[in-house]
N, C-alpha and C positions, 0 to 999 in steps of 0.2 A: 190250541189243543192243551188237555192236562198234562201236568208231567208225566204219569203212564204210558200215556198215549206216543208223547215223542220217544221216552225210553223204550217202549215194544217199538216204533219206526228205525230208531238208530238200530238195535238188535238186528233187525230184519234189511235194512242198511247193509249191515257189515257185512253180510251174506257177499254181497255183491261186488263191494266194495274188496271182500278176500278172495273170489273170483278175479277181479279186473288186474289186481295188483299180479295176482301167481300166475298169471298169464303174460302179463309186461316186465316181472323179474326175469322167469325164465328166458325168455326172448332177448335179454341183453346178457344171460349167463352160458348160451348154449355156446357159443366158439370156445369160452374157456373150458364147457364141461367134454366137450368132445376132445380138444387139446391133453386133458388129465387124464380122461380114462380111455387113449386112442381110438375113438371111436372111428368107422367110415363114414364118407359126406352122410351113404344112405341111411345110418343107424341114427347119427343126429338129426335128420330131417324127418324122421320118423317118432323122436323125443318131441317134436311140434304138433307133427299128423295125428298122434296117438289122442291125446287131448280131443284134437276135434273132431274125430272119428267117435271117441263116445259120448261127447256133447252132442253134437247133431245127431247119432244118431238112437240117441233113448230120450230127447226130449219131450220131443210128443206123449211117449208112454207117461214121462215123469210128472207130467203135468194133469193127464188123465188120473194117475194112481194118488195124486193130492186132493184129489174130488171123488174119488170111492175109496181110500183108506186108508183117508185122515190127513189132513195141513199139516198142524204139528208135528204127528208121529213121524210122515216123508221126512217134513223139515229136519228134527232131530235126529233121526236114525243115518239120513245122509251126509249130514255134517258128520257125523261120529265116521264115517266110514272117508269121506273127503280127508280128516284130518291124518287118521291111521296110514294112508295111502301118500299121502306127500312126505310123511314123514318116515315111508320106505324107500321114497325117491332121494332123500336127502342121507339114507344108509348105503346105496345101489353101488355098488363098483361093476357090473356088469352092463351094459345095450340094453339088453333084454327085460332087466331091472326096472330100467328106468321105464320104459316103452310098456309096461304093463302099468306099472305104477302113474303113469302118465294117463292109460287108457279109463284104470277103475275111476282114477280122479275127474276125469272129464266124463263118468258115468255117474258117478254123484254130485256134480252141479249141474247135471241134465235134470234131477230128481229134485235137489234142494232149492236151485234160483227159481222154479214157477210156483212150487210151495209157496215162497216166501213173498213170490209178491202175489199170488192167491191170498194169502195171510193178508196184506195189504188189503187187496180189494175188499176183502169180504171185513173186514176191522174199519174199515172208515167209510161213512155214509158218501155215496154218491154225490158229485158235487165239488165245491170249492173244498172240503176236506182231502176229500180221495185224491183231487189233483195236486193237491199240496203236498201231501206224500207220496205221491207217483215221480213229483217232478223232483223234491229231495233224493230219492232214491235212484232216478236218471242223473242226477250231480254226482251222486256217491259213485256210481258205476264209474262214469268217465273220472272223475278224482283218482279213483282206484287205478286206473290204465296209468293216467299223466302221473301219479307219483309213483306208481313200479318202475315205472323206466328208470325213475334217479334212485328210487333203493334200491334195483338189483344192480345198479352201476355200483352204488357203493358197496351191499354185500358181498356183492362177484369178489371185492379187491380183498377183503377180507376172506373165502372160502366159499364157493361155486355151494358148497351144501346149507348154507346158510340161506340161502332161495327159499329150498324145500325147508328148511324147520322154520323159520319165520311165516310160515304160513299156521303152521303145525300150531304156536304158541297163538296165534291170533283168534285159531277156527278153536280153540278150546277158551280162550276167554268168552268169543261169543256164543259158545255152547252153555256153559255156566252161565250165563246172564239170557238165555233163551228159556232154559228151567226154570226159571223166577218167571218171567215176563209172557211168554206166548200161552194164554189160556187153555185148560187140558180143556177137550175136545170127546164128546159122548162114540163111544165105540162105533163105526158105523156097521147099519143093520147089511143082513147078507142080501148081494142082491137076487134078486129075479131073477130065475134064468143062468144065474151062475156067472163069474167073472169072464169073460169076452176073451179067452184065450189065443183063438185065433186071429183076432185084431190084433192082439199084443205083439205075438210073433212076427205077424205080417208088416208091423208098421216099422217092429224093430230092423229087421231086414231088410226093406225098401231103403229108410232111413239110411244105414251103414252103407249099403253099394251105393247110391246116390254123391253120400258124401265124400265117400272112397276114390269115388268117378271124379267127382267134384278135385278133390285133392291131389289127385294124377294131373289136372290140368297144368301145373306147373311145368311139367316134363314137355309140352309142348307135343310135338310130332312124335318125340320119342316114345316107345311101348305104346304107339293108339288104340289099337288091335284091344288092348285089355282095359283102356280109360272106357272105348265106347262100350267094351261086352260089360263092364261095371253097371253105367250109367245103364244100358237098354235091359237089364237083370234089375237093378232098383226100379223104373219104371214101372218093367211088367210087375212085379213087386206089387210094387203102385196101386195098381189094377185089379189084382189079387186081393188087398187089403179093401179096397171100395165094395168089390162082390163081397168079401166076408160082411162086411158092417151093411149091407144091404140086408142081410139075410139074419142079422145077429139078435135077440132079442132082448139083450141091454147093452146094446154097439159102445167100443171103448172112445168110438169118437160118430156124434151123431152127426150126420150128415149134411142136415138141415142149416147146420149154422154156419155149412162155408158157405149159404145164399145171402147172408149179411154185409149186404156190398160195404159199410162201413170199415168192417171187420176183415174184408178180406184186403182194402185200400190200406189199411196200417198197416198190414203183416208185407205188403210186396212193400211199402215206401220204408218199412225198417230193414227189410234186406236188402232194397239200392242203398240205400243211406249210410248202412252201417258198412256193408260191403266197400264202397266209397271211400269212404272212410280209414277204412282196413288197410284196403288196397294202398291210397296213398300216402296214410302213414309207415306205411311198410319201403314203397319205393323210396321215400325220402331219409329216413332212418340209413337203407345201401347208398344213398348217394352222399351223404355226409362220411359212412365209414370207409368206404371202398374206393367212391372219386375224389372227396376231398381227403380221406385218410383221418377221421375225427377220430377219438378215443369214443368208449361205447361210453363213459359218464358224460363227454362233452354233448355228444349225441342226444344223449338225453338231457341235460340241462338245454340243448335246443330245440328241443319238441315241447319242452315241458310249458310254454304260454300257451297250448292248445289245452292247456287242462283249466283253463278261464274257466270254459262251460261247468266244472266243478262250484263256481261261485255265483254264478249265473243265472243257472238250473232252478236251481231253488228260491231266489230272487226275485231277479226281473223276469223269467220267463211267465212265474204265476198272474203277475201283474197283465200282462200281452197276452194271455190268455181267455182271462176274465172279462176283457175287451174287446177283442176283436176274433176271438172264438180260436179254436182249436186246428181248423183247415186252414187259416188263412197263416199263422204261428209257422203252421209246418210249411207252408209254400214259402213264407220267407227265409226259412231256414234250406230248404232245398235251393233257392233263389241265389242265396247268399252262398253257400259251397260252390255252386255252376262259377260265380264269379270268383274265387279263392283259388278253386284248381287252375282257370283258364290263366290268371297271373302267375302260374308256377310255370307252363308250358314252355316258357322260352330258357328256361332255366341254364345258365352256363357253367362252361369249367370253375372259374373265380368267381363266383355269386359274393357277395357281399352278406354277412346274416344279416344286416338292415333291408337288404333286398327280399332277402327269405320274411322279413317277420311281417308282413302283409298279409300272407297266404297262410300264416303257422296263427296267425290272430283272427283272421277272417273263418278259419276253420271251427276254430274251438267258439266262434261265436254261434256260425253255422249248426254245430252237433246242439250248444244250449236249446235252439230256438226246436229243433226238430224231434228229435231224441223224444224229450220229455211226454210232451202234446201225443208221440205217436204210441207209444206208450199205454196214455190215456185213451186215445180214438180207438185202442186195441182191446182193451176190455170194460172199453164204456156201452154201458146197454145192453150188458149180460147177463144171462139167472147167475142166481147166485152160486148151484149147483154144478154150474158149467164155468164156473170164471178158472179154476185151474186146467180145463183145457183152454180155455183161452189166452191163458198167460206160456200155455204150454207151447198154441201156435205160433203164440209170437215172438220167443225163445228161439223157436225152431227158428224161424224165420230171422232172425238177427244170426243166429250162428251159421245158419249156410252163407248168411250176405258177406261173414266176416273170410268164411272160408273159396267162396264165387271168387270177392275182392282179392286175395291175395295170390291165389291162384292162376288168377286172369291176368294179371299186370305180370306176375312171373313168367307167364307164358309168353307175352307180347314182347319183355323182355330179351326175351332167349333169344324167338324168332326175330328180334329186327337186331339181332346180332350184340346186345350185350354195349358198352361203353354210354358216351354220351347222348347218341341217337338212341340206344336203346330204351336211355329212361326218358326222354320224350315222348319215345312213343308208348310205352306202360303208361303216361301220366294220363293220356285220352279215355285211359277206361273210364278210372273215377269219376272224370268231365262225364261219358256217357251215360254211367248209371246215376248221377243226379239228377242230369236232364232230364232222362226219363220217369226218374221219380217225379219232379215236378212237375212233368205231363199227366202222369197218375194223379197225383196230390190236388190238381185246379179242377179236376171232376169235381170233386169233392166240398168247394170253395162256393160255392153257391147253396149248400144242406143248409138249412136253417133248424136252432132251436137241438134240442139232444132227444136221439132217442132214446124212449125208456128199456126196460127190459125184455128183452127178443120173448114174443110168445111162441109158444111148443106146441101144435098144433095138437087136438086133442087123437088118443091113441096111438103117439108119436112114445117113442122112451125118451128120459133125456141121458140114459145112463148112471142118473145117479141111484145111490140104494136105495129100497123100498123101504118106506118109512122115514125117509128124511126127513128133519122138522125143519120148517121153515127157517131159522135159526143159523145163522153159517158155520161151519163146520171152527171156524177159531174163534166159536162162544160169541159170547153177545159183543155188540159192536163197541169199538172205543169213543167213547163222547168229548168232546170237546170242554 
């Protein structure tokens, strides 16, 4: 690719990449921030919730609203609002502070991260290009995770508010370098019919109690009463949001395209996967701090070979790709976790870290091989029109998996009573939901050849505005 072309990828990169990290600082800075500013267990655990309560649940919208009104503009406008926002978190002497500040930020990288890999797709031709920056952009994310963990260990020792403005100094360098680089974009035309407002609402509110639901999971038995009336309130939600977009005549999300069995195969295999994932980097992270009593830096300097897949990604996965296709990449990659977790399951008091680094290596090989490819299978064979909702779904769908994951193993946790058996038995999630991805994933393993671009049947809307030119919405494409 020309130097342009990698510099707008690294830009749009770093999106991700300041997502993964302000997500894995905070996580090793919360026992100190809660320690300084007395907070309760619930206030601090609601500094985590808050985040992914407005991630999941404005995704969907965010990613619709980069395909009627504009890549760029979402892109920019939400970064400006991401940076302003962590940078209240890093002033907050208050619960409250923080836990709002927490929420706006996880409602602008609901809006910015499907932009920006929308920007992505619609910038690089279909193909050995698009996958090359799909799978860079899969390395950067995980990089981002694997090296927060060691710079919020070291920030924390320096000053818990150093989390929030190190985000603050980064999302403004790549705002400035976003201005130069992400082509302006022709105003889009009004649509048809008018903006899809009850889609919006409805999707927005399904979303929230859903993940709300989702997130009580941890409590286990405790308060069930309001996990299930969450969940059966986002359902019917749910249902609510299908009749609108049934009835809508330029629906915020057309219907048609959850029939894309491809399409709907990458969005469940990134929410076991990633969930998975979540899940059991989270349990392992408590059993180094709490059973073995590690320091949260040492903790992280021991996680941190899982961030391989950061060197990987962009590497050898493209190679494995180009070869042996896309379905077969990810079933070894889901293959290859099933065996990584099931070696941690005997896990004892005095493990050995030479015992552990099997499982902490086999992982971060596992996320290169899958991550990337499913990514690609996610918004391979899309209009153009439609690929920020598809980048939208599959957003969605990675941050419920991450939120299912952690939730789920907390709960198993609780219930099989906490200590050494407890984290054996949390470990069986992660094993479950790979397995079962990779029983999804081998349908798949037999498609021959890529499909092209989903046709829109005629007299169908696809939602986008009237008058769209063929053109993608982040200007003409970047050529190689």
């Amino acid at each position: 690719m020309s130097i342009r072309a990698w510099s707008l990828l690294l830009v749009l990169c770093g999106t991700i990449f300041l997502e993964g990290i302000d997500v894995a600082m905070l996580a090793v800075a919360v026992p100190t921030v809660r320690a300084d500013l007395d907070l309760t267990t619930g206030t601090a655990a609601w500094v985590m919730s808050a985040y992914v309560l407005g991630y999941a649940g404005f995704t969907l919208l965010g990613g619709r609203a980069a395909d009627l009104l504009g890549r760029r503009r979402m892109f920019l406008g939400w970064l400006t609002v991401f940076l302003l926002f962590s940078g209240l978190g890093g002033l907050a002497d208050e619960g409250w502070t923080l836990i709002l500040a927490r929420f706006v930020t996880g409602v602008a990288a609901a809006f910015m991260t499907p932009a920006a890999l929308s920007i992505i797709t619609t910038s690089y031709a279909e193909g050995p290009q698009r996958n090359q920056a799909l799978l860079v952009f899969a390395g950067t994310a995980a990089g981002g995770f694997s090296l927060g963990l060691v710079i919020g260990g070291l920030l924390t020792q320096l000053g818990w508010r150093w989390v929030f403005f190190a985000p603050v100094l980064l999302a403004a360098a790549i705002l400035a370098a976003a201005l130069r680089l992400i082509p302006k974009e022709p105003r889009p035309a009004r649509t048809k019919g008018g903006f899809d407002l009850g889609g919006a609402l409805t999707a927005a509110g399904a979303m929230l109690l859903l993940a709300y639901g989702i997130v009580r999971l941890e409590h286990g038995f405790a308060g069930w009463q309001v996990t299930v009336a969450a969940v059966a309130a986002g359902l019917l939600l749910a249902g609510v949001f299908v009749a609108v977009e049934r009835r809508a005549t330029t629906p915020l999300v057309r219907l048609g395209i959850l029939r894309k069995a491809s399409l709907i195969r990458a969005d469940l295999g990134a929410l076991l996967f990633v969930g998975s994932f979540f899940g059991f980097q989270f349990m392992a992270t408590l059993y180094l701090q709490e059973l073995r009593g590690w320091s949260s830096l040492q903790t992280a300097l021991a996680l941190l070979v899982m961030g391989v897949d950061a060197v990987l990604a962009p590497t050898l996965t493209p190679r494995l790709v180009a070869r042996f296709g896309n379905a077969k990449v990810i079933l070894g990659g889901f293959v290859l976790a099933v065996g990584s977790y099931a070696l941690f399951l005997p896990v004892g008091p005095d493990w050995s870290y030479a015992a552990m680094f099997p499982t902490l290596l086999l992982t971060g090989l596992a996320f290169a091989l899958a991550y990337g490819p499913l990514t690609i299978a996610g918004t391979e064979g899309i209009a153009e029109e439609e690929q920020g909702l598809a980048s939208g779904l599959l957003t969605t769908a990675t941050q419920f998996g991450s939120a299912v994951g952690i939730a789920a193993v907390t709960a198993v946790y609780g219930i099989a009573g906490g200590g050494l058996d407890g984290f054996r038995a949390a470990l069986v999630v992660p094993l479950a939901m790979v397995a079962l991805g990779a029983v999804i994933t081998a349908t798949g393993v037999r498609e021959r050849g890529r499909t092209g671009p989903e046709e829109v049947p005629a007299g169908v809307s696809t939602g986008a505005p009237a008058g769209l030119p063929e053109v993608p919405d982040a200007a003409t494409k970047v050529t190689a």
